[in-house]
N, C-alpha and C positions, 0 to 999 in steps of 0.2 A: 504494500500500500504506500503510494505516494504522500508521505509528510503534509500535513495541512499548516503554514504558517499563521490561521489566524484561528488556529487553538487555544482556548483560553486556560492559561497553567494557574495564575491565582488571581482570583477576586476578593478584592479588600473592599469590607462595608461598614462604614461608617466606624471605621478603627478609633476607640479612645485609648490613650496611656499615658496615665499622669502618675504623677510622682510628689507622695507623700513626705513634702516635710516638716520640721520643726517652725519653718517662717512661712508655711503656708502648702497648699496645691497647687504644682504646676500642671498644668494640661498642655504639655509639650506635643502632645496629637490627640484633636480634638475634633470626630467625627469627617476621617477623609477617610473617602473611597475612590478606587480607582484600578483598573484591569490590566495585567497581564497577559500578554500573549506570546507564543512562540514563534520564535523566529523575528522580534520584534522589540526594540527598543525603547523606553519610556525613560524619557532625562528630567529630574527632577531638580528645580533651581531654588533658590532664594537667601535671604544672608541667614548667616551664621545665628543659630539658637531658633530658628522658625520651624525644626520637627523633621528634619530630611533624616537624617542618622537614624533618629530614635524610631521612625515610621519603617525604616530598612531595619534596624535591630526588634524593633514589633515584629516583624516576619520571622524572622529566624529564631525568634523567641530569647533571644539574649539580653531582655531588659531585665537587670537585678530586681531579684524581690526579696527582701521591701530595698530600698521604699519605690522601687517602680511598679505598676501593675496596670494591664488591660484590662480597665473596666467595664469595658463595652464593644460592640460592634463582632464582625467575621472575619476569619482569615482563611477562603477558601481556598483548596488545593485540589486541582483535576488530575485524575487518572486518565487514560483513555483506550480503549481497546483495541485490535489491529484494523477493525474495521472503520477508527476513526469515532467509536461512541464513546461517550463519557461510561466508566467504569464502575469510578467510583467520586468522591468528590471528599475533603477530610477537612475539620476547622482546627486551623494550627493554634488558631484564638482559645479552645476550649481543650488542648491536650494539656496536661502535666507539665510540668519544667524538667521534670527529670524521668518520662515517661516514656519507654521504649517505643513507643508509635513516634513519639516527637526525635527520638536519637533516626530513626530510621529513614526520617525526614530532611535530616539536615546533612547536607552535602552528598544527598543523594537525588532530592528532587530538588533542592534548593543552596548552593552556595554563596558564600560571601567574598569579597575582598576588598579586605579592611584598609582603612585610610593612611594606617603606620604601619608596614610590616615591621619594624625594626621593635615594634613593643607588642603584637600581633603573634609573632612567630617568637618560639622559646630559645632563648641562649645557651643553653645547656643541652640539647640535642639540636642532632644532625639536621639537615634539610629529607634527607632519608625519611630519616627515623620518623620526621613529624608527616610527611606524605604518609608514610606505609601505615601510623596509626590510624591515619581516616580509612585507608582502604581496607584493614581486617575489619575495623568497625561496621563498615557501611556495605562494603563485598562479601556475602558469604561465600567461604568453599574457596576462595582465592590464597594460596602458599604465598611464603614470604617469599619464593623466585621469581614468582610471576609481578609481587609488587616490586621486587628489585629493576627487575625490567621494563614495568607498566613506569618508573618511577625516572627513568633514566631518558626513556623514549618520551615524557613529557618536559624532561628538561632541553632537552635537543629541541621537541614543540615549539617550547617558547624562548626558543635563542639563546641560550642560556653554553656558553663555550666551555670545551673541557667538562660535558655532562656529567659522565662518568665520575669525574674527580670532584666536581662539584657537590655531586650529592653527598659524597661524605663531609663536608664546608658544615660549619658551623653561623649562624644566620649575620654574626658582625663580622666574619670574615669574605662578605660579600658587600657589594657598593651597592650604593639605593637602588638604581636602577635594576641588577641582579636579586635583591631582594623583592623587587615587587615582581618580579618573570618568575620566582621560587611561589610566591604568596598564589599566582593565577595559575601555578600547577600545582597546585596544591587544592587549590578550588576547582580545577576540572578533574581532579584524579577519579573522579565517581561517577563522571559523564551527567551531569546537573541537567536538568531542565530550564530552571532559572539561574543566572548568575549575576546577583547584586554585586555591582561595584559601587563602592562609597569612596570617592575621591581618590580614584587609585592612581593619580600620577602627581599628586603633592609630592610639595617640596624636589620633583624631577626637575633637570632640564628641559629646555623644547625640543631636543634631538631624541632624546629616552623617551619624553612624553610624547610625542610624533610616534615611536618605535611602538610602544605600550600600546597607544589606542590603534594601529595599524593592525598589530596582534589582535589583539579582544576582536575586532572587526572580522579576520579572519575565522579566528575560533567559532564567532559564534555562525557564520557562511558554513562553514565544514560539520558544526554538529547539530544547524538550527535551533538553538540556546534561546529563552528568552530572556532581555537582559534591563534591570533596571541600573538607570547612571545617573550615581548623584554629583552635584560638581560647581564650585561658585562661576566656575568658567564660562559664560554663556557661549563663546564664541567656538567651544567642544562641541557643548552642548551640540547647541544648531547642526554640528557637522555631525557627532554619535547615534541622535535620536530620531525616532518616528514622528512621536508624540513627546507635550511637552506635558510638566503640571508645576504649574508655579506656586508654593509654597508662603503661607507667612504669618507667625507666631500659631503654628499647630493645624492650622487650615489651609486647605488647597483654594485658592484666590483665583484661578484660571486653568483652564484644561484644554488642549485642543492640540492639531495635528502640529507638525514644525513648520512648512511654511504657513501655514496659516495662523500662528502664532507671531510671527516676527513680522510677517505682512498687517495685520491686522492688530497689534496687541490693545486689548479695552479696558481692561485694569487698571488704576492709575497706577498700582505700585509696578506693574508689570511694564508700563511707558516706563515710567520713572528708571527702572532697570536697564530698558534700552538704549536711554539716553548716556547712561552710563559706559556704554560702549564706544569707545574709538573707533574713527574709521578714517579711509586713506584717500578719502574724496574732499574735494572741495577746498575751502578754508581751512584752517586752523584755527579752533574754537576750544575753549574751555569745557571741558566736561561738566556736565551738572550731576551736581552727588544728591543723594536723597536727603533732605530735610531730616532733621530731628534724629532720634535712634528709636531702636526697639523699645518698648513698653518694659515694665518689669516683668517677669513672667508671671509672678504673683499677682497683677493687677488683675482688678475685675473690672471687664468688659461688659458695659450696656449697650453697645452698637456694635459699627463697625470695627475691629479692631486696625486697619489702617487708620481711623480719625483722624488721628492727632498729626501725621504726616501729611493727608493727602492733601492736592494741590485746589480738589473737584468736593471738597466737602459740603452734603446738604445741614448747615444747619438748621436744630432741631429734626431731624430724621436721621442722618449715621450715625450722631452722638446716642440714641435713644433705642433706635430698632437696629435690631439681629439681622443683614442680610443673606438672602438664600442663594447655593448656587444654581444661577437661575441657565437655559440651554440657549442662547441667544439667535444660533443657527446650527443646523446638524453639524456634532461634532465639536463645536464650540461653547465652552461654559465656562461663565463668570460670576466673580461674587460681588454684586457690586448695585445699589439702586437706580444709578445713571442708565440704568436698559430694563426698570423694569419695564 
């Protein structure tokens, strides 16, 4: 059977995960949904502390408890038959933290790669040694020869010189760049269906980070991978993704395909971000930075939570009402009351 790229692998519904502490609740994700598919791209944007990590560690289930926990919402996960039907379908939202359906889950239908491999990947074993763990874990009936080899044939994958010799390398005795090609064989050792990357070419150069995302690209053409990219970069962004979903303080603010995103952005904070972008045309002009900063997290919101920045504020209505995301045109969704 011919591979269906617009297989849906996990459907997130109205995912909450806040975070109990002593100076309040954060609701670092706070009722976003949005689809996965295979073979398929979904780049998730916006500044730093708006719920991108934490919305990708919701998936994987890697949010500490306490004081993190999902309070609410689904985390669906497709199986699918040879014929192309749905199987089975599993809420990753409602397994265990430490429950063998959820071990069996993770880096088998779903891997990650973390934003530090250098704090990511353990110093005290081999680059070996941490591959071959996933693979007894998650491979039944697979010998330690076969992971030696499964393990060596993925360092060569991903460019990674001196395979052989490397897999015995210990994780500081590799440079950034080597360490994040170890981190993304290490996440395909299991043949994933999903593979979240969360900012996997920080702190790179632009030749490494050129090399990096050239790979992933690759990878996921050869295995048909669905993959979520989080990343401050927009200008990756634009070039990694299908889809986008614009992020901010725990809510998705904008959703829609990539060019029709960047052709059209309706969001204010989403203009606002674009403007933010340099470009090689025209004049030379001053970049406009967004206004204001993020709220506390702790704040309690009666409106909109862009308010206080945006440039398009209705007083007496986003200070006061909750807005919906509303579908402005197919494919297209914004949160915002300028379109109801």
């Amino acid at each position: 059977m011919a591979e269906n790229k617009n297989q849906l692998l996990v459907e997130v519904d109205d995912l909450k995960t806040y975070f109990h502490l002593h100076e309040g609740t954060v609701k670092a994700v706070d009722g976003v949904s949005f689809n996965l598919y295979k073979g398929k791209t979904l780049g998730v944007i916006g500044e730093s502390g708006c719920g991108k990590s934490v919305t990708s560690q919701s998936i994987m289930r890697l949010v500490q408890t306490p004081p993190g926990k999902i309070e609410g919402g689904h985390i669906w996960l497709y199986h699918y038959n040879e014929d192309g039907s749905v199987k089975d379908k599993v809420d990753i939202a409602a397994l265990k933290p430490e429950s063998k359906e959820l071990r069996a889950i993770r880096w088998r239908d779903v891997a990650m790669i973390f934003q530090e491999p250098m704090t990511s990947m353990s110093p005290v074993h081999t680059v070996y040694d941490q591959i071959n763990e996933a693979m007894m874990l998650h491979l039944p009936g697979i010998t330690k020869e076969e992971t030696r080899a499964r393990t060596i044939e993925l360092l060569r994958r991903v460019g990674i010189p001196q395979h052989e010799k490397m897999a015995d390398a210990y994780s500081y005795q590799l440079s950034g760049g080597m360490r994040q090609r170890a981190m993304i064989a290490m996440a395909l050792s299991c043949n994933p269906g999903l593979l979240i990357a969360d900012e996997p070419t920080t702190a790179l150069d632009v030749t490494v980070e050129s090399q990096i995302l050239e790979l992933i690209r690759e990878l996921q053409a050869e295995y048909n991978m669905g993959i979520m990219y989080i990343s401050h970069d927009l200008a990756v962004v634009a070039e990694m993704s299908d889809d986008i979903m614009v992020m901010y303080l725990g809510q998705a603010v904008e959703k829609a395909d990539t060019n029709e995103i960047f052709d059209n952005p309706l969001h204010p904070y989403t203009q606002a971000l674009w403007r933010s972008i340099p470009t090689i045309d025209g004049s030379l002009e001053r970049l406009d930075s967004i206004k204001g900063t993020i709220p506390s997290p702790y704040y309690k919101h009666s409106g909109c939570r862009f308010y206080g920045r945006c440039e398009k504020r209705i007083e007496g209505k986003c200070d006061e009402s909750f807005p919906e995301l509303l579908e402005v045109k197919p494919g297209h969704q914004v949160r915002c009351f300028l379109y109801e």
